[in-house]
C-alpha positions in Angstrom: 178.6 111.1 83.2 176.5 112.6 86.2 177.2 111.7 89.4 174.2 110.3 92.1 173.7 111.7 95.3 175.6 108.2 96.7 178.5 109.3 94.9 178.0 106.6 92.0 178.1 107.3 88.2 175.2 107.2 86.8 175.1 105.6 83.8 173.6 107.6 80.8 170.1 107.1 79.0 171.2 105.9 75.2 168.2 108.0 73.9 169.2 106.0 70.3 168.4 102.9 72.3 164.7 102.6 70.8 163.2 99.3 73.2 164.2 101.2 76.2 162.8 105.0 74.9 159.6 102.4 73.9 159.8 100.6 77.4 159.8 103.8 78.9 157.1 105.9 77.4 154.7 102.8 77.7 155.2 103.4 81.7 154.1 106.5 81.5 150.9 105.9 79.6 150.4 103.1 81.8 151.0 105.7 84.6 148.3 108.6 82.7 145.8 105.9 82.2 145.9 105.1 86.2 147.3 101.7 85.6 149.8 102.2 88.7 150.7 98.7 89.0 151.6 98.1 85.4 153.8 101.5 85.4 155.4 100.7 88.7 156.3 97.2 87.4 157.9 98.6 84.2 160.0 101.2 85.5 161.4 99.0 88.8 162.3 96.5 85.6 163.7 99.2 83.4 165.6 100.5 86.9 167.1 97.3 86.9 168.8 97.9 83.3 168.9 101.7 84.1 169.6 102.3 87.9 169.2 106.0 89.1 166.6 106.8 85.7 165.3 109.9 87.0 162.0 109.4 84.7 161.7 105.7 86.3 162.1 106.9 89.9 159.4 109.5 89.4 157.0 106.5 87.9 158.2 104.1 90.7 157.6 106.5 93.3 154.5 108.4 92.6 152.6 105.0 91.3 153.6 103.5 94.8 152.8 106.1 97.0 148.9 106.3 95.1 148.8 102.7 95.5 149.9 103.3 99.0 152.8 101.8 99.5 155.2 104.1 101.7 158.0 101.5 102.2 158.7 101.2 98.1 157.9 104.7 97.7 160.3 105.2 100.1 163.2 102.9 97.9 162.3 104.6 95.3 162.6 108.1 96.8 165.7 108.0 98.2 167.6 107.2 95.3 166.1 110.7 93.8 168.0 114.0 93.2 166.9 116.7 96.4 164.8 118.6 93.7 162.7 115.4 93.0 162.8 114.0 96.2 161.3 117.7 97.1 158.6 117.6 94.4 157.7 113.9 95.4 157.3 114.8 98.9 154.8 117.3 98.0 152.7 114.5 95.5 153.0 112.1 97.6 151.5 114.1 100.9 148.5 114.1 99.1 148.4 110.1 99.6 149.3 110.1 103.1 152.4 109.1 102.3 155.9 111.1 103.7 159.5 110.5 103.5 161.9 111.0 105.8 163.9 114.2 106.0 166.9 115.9 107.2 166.9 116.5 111.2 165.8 120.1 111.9 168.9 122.3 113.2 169.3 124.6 116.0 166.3 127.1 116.4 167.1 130.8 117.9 165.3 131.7 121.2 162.3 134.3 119.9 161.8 137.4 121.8 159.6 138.2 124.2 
């Protein structure tokens, strides 16, 4: 078992489990053929069966920040590992859409 960023287990993906392997490569066709909706909806359903599905999150994520919509991207996002989150942020700017991020620390004086 891995362990989520929120300190939950997350469960593991049964790849012998055939209608959710099925479920999830139709979302990413859905996703390749620009059918964001249709993707989004399938992986925030499989999500529900599956929460913190890495593949899901990515769908859910990406298809909601091209169809705009920062707050669900943002869900989406934050349930991510740092790597992803990192790689979303950087797809997603493209769309005008950012994510929140850790406070900037102490800055040393420059020279003069």
């Amino acid at each position: 078992d891995r362990l989520r960023a929120s300190g939950a287990v997350q469960p593991a993906i049964d790849p012998d489990d055939p209608e959710l392997v099925s479920a999830m490569t139709e979302s990413n066709k859905a996703y390749d053929r620009g059918d964001y909706e249709g993707a989004r909806a399938l992986a925030i359903k499989l999500l529900g069966k599956e929460p913190g599905n890495v593949r899901m999150l990515r769908v859910a994520v990406s298809s909601s920040c091209i169809m705009g919509d920062a707050d669900l991207a943002t869900k989406y996002w934050a349930q991510l590992p740092a790597a992803d989150q990192a790689q979303m942020s950087i797809r997603c700017s493209r769309y005008q859409v950012s994510f929140p991020t850790a406070a900037p620390g102490p800055t040393m004086p420059t020279e003069k």
